[in-house]
N, C-alpha and C positions, 0 to 999 in steps of 0.2 A: 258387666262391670265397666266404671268409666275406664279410656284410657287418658294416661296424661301426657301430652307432649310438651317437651320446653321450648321454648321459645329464645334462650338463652344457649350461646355456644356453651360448650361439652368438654372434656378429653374424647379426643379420637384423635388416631397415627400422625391425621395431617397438620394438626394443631403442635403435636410434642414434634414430627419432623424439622415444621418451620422451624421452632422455637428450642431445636437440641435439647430436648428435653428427654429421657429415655428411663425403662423400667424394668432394673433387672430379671431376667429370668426367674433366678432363685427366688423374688419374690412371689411366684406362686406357687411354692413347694409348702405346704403344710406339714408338721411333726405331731404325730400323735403319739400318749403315755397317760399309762393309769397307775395312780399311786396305791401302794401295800404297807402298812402296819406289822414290819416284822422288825427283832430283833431290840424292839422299843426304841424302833424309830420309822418315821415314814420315808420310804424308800419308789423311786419314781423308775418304771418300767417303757421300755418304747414299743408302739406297738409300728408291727411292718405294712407298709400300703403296699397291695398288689393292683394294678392297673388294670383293666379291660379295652380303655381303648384311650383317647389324647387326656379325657379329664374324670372319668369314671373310676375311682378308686372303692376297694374292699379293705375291710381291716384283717392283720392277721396276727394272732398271738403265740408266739416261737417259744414260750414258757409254759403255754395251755394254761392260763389263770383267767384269764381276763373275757368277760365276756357282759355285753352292756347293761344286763339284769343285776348283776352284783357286784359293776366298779365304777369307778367314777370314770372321764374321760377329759384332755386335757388335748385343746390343739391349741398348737403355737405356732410362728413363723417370723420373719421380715421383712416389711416393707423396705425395700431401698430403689431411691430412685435421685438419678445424674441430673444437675441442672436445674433444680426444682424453682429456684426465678423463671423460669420460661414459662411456666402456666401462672402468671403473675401479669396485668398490665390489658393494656389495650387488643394486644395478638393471641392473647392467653385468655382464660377461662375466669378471673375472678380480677378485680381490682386491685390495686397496689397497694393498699391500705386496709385490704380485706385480708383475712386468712382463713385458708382453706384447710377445714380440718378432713379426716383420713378414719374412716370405720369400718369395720367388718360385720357385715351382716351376713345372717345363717336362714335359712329355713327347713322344712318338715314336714311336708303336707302327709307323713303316717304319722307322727308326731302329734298333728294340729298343732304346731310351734313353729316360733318364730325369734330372731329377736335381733339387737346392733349392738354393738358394741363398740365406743371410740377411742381409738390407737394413738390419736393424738394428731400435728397440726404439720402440716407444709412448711419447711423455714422459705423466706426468702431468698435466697443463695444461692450462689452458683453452684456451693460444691454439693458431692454426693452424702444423701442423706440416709442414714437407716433408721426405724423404727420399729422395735420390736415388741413382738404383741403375746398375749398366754390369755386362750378363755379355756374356763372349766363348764364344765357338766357334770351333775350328779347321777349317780348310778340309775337306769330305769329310766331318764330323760329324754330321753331320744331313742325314736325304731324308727328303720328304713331309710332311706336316702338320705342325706341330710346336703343344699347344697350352699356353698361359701361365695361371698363375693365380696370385694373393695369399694367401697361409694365414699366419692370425693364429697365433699357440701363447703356452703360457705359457715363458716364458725363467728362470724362478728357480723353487726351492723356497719355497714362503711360506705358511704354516698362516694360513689367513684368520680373522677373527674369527668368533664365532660365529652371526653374521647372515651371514656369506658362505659359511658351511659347505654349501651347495649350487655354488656356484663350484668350477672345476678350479684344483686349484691343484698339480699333480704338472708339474714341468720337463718341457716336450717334446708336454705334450698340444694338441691342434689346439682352435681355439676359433673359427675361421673362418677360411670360404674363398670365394674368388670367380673364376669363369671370367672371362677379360680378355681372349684375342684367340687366336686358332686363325691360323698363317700356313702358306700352301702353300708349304714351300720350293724343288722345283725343279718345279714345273708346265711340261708338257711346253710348254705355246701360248705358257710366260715365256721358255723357253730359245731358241726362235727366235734363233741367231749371229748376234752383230752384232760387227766388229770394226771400227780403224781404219786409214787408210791416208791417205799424205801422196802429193800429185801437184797441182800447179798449175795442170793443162790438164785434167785429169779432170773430170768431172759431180760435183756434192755427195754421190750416191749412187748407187751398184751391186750388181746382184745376183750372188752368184757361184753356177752351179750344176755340181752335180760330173754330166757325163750317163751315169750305172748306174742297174742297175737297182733302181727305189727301194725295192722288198720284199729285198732283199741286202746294200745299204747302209744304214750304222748310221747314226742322224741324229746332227749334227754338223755341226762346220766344216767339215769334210771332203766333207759330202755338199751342204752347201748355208749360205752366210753371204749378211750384208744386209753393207756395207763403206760407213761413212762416210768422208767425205776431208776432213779436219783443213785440209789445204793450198786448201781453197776458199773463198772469199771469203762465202760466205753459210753458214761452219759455225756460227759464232758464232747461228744463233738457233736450234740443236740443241742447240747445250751450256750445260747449266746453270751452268757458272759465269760465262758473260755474262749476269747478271741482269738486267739492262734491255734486253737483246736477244733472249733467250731466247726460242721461241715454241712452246709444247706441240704448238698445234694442226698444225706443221708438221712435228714429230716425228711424230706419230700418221698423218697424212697417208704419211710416208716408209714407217714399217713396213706401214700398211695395204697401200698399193700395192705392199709387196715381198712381201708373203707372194700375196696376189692374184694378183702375177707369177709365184710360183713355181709354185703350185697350179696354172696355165694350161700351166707349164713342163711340169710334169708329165702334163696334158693330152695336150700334144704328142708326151710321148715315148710315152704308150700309144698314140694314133694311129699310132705308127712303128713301134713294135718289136711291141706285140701285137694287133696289127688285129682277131684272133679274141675283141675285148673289144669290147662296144659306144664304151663311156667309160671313165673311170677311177672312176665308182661301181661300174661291174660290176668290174672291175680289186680293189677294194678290198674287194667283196663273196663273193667268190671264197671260199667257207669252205672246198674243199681246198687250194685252193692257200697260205689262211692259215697251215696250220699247215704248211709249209715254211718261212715266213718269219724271216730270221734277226731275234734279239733287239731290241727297240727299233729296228727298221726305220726309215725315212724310211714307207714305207707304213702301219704300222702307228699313227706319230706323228699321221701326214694324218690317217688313218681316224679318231682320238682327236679331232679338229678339229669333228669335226660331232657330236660330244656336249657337255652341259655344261659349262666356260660359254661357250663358243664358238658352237655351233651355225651351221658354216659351210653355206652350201647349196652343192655343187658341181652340180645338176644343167644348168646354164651360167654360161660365164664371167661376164655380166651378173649373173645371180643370187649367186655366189661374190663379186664385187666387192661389191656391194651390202651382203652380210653379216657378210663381214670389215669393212667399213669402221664399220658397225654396231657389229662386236665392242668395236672398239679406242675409237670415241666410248664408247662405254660405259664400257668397263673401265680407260681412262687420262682419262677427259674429266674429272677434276679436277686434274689435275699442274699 
């Protein structure tokens, strides 16, 4: 594939230092929310980003509804940026008379998708500018990483003077870009089932497991759900919208011990059905018997648990508790 170099100055540090030009922080913080149809009305939910490392975000849903096969997905954010005359002009990136428009493009290579999106135009001005932006996706749209970035461009035809005649000044040409956030949209350790259920005499939470075989069964609700119960007097400090009763650590606390449950679950049932298996690492390790395994197995999800960023231990259940409980301080310990 060609590559393209421009030939034309850029945004880079030294361009916006000279020229006190500067980009807020907060504009690379992205908001993600998937809307619901209740109460005959559509109602808009935020979903939580959990981090892996400076720009690698995973989604996570604190209400168990949302999951990319059956809701739409909604990111938003603001561009705000000090000084935005200073990438104007002869020292700057585009002509005085030009304007540089401001888009967000996405890509997807599990996807095979792509696409931009324009947020709109640079004023010329000294003062601080915000621009605020919302694209949708429809439900099923997007699988696996999907990453975002900023691309400045010129937005008009404008013959610049003749001190700017090294400036791009051709509609449509790129004059800056910046990578802003890489999100894993259905990571397999996010999609862990949680559904809800209403019952007054029930536990706050239960585990449901389907007992097949779990190299044949496809992971899913079907094969295995975490089931919070609405109707319990102590839901209110799972669900995020009792704000002042909310409490992360007992959310994190719930999924840890259910996935720990299951994984034991599973345990159990190779002890039963296939005794010719030491454990269920051998059970997992099995490389003929792998490639029997039907598509997206419950086995094959497991096996995926003790790779990055998970890194569950099953060699005993102590250990496996221990590591799960690990994962989820980690990977939710700021919600």
């Amino acid at each position: 594939m060609a590559t393209y170099i421009s030939t034309y100055p850029s945004l880079n540090d030294r361009i916006m230092q000279q020229n006190k030009v500067s980009i807020d922080e907060d504009s690379y913080k992205l908001d993600f929310s998937y809307d619901i149809f209740e109460d005959d009305e559509t109602k808009n939910y935020v979903l939580e980003e959990t981090n892996t490392n400076t720009l690698f975000y995973s989604l996570y849903d604190s209400q168990g509804i949302w999951t990319p096969d059956t809701h739409n997905l909604k990111v938003s954010g603001q561009f705000m940026i000090t000084n935005p005359m200073g990438l104007y002009g002869e020292n700057g990136i585009a002509p005085k008379e030009s304007t540089i428009g401001l888009a967000i493009r996405w890509c997807s290579s599990t996807s095979k998708k792509r696409g931009v999106k324009i947020i709109g135009d640079i004023n010329k001005s000294t003062e601080r500018q915000e621009i605020p932006f919302c694209i949708g996706f429809e439900k099923a749209e997007l699988r696996g990483s999907v990453t975002f970035y900023y691309e400045l461009f010129i937005n008009s035809n404008a013959v610049g003077s003749q001190a700017e005649q090294h400036l791009a000044n051709t509609k449509g040409t790129i004059i800056g870009e910046k990578q802003i956030y890489i999100v894993d949209i259905d990571a397999k350790e996010q999609n862990f089932p949680i559904e809800l259920f209403e019952d007054p005499d029930a536990p706050l939470w239960k585990l449901y497991v389907e007992d097949e075989d779990p190299r044949y069964i496809s992971w899913g609700p079907e094969a295995v759900k975490i089931l919070l119960n609405q109707a319990h007097k102590d839901y209110k400090y799972i669900n995020q919208k009792f704000k002042t009763k909310y409490s992360p650590v007992l959310l994190r606390e719930i999924l840890a011990s259910a996935v720990s449950l299951y994984i034991n679950t599973l345990q159990d049932w190779q002890y039963k059905n296939e005794p010719d298996y030491n454990n269920l690492q051998d059970l997992l390790n099995d490389e003929v018997d792998i490639d029997n395994w039907a598509h997206a197995s419950v086995a094959e999800v497991v096996k995926g648990f003790q790779k990055e960023p998970m890194n569950i231990d099953l060699t005993s259940s102590i250990e496996t508790f221990i590591s799960v409980h690990k994962y989820f301080d980690l990977k939710l310990g700021n919600l």
